[in-house]
C-alpha positions, 0 to 999 in steps of 0.5 A, a space after each residue: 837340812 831343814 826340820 819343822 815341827 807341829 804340836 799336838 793339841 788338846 780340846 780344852 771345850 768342843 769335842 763334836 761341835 767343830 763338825 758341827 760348825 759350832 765353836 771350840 776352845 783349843 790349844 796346842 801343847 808341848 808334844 810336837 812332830 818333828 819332820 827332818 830332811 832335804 831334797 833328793 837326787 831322785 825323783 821320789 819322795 821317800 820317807 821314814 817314820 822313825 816311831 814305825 819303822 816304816 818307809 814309804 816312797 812314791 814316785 813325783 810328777 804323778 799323782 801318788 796312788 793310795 796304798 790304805 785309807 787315810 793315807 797322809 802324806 801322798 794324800 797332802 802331796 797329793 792336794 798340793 799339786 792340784 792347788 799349783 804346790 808343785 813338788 817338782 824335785 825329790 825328797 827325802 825326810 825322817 818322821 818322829 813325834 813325842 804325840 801318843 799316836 791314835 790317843 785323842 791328841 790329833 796325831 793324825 791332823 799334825 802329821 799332815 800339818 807337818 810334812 805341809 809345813 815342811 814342803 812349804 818352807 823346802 819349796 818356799 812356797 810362803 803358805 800361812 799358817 791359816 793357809 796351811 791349816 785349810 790345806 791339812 783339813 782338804 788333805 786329811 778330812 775332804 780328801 779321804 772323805 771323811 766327817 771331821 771338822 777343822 779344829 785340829 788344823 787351826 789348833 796345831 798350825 797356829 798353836 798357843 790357845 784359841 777361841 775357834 768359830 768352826 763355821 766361819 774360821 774366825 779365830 779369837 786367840 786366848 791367854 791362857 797364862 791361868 792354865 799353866 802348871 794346870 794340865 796333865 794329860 792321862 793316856 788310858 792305853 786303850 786303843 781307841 775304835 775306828 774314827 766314829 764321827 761318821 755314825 755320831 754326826 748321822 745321828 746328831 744331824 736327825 736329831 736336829 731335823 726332828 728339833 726342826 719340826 716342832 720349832 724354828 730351829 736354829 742350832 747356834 741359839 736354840 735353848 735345849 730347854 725349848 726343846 724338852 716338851 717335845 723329847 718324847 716324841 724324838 727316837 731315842 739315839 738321834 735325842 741324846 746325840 743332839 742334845 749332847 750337841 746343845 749343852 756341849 755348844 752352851 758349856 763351851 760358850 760359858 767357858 770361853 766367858 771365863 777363859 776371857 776373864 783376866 782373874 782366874 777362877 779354878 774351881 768354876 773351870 774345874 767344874 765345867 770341865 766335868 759338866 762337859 764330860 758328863 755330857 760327852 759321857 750321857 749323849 755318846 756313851 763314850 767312856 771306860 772304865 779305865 777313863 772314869 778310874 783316872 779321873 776319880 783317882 786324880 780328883 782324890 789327889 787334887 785335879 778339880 776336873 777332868 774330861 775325855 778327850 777326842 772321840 772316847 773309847 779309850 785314848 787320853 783324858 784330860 786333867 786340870 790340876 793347878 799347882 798340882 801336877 806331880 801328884 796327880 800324875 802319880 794317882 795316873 801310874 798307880 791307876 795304871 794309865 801314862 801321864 803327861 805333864 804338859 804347857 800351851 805351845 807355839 804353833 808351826 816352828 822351824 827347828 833347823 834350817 841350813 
């Protein structure tokens, strides 16, 4: 019997830029998905999800025929047959997770993840992390033909903190020894809409083409400053998107400046995690009342700075509280949201194995 397990992840800086090829900061947290099972005497591969109460089964030697968009797990079946990951014997295997599904904590990436990572070790294929971090974002994102980016498979496949070029993959690791006893994490309980990436990143790419028209445009170096005689003549929606894009990529890099540094300096933190919010908030409008409530209200008991995490609408916030993490929960329940007193990760683990 054999169990492998994946954390969720938190977007410490980057929300939309990974889709942009830019850099994030990520780290993996203490709620993990636990895949538990063994080869069958069939030729299927049946798999119950214990938080659903749901089963699904699909026959192997074919391709798996998809029942619904975003279909997981036949899709990463799928993707790993064509690659020569032959699954050649059956299986069967329990699904449950400690991860809010749908609530900004990439659910949806470490459940993809995970069944790739128990498959690999089952079959022993010898993927590595990274490898199986590119296979998940084939499975989830190109597979289902869908506009993310990669952050959430190279966050919860090598765990712990990290410094992510989005475009070229190349992967800084970061200590984050100043975050613990920092982090709590709000869920709203408010059912996030459909994935809207697709419209934010049509929107975000105009607006880049119109900057493109009046300078030499480049998206990685391009001050936002160099930019503002020429909003007036930009339509409106494609403005803001892109230039949420611009100060989200330029507070990012300052925050990886001093996630670097040795010495901690909370307050300079606390404020760059509400400059990121505040831009999330003005180029997508994005946020609740319920969202903006949980922050007020965990700043009123000691949190020097909160953000949306995710695409917004709903879902989870993050709150960063050192040394303060029991009373700011408690602001969270009496504001009416669940908290979740969280710790950087390791990545990919394996739990059982006999």
């Amino acid at each position: 019997m054999l169990e492998v397990s994946t954390p969720g992840r938190i977007c410490l800086f980057g929300e939309d830029l990974d889709y942009m090829g830019l850099n994030v900061i990520t780290a993996a947290i203490n709620l993990r998905m636990h895949v538990r099972g063994d080869f069958s005497d069939d030729d299927f591969i049946t798999i119950y999800f214990k938080d659903l109460d749901e089963r699904d089964r699909f026959r192997i030697n074919q391709p798996a025929p998809y029942r619904k968009k975003r279909d997981y797990i036949r899709a990463a079946t799928n993707v790993l047959n064509r690659k020569g990951y032959e699954i050649n014997r059956g299986i069967k295997a329990t699904i449950w997770s400690e991860i809010p599904i749908g609530r900004g904590l990439s659910s949806s990436s470490v459940l993809t993840i995970s069944w790739i990572a128990f498959v690999n070790e089952l079959f022993e294929f010898g993927l590595t992390k990274k490898e199986i971090a590119e296979l998940a974002y084939q499975s989830e994102v190109v597979e289902n033909n869908e506009s993310g980016g990669n952050m959430d498979h190279y966050a919860c496949s090598l765990g712990n903190g990290m410094h992510l070029n989005c475009s070229t993959h190349d992967v800084k690791i970061l200590e984050l020894n100043h975050l613990a006893d920092s982090i709590v994490i709000a869920d709203t309980k408010i059912i996030k809409k459909e994935l809207v990436h697709g419209e934010r990143k049509k929107n975000i790419i105009e607006g880049l083409e119109w900057f493109s028209k009046f300078v030499d445009f480049d998206l990685k170096n391009t001050c936002c400053e160099d930019l503002e005689p020429f909003f007036s003549k930009i339509p409106p929606i494609p403005l803001k998107h892109a230039r949420a894009i611009l100060r989200l990529r330029d507070i990012t890099n300052e925050a990886e400046k001093v996630l670097s540094r040795p010495e901690s300096d909370p307050e300079k933190l606390g404020r760059l995690f509400d400059e990121f919010h505040h831009e999330l908030v003005r180029g997508f409008d994005n946020s609740t009342e319920m969202t903006e409530k949980i922050i007020l209200e965990a700043k009123k008991a000691g949190a020097l700075g909160g953000k949306i995490l995710g695409s917004g609408f709903g879902g989870c916030v993050l709150l960063y509280c050192p040394g303060k993490q029991k009373e700011v929960s408690e602001a969270v329940k009496k504001s009416g949201g669940e908290p979740y007193i969280v710790c950087i990760d390791e990545g990919i683990r394996i739990e059982h194995e006999d």
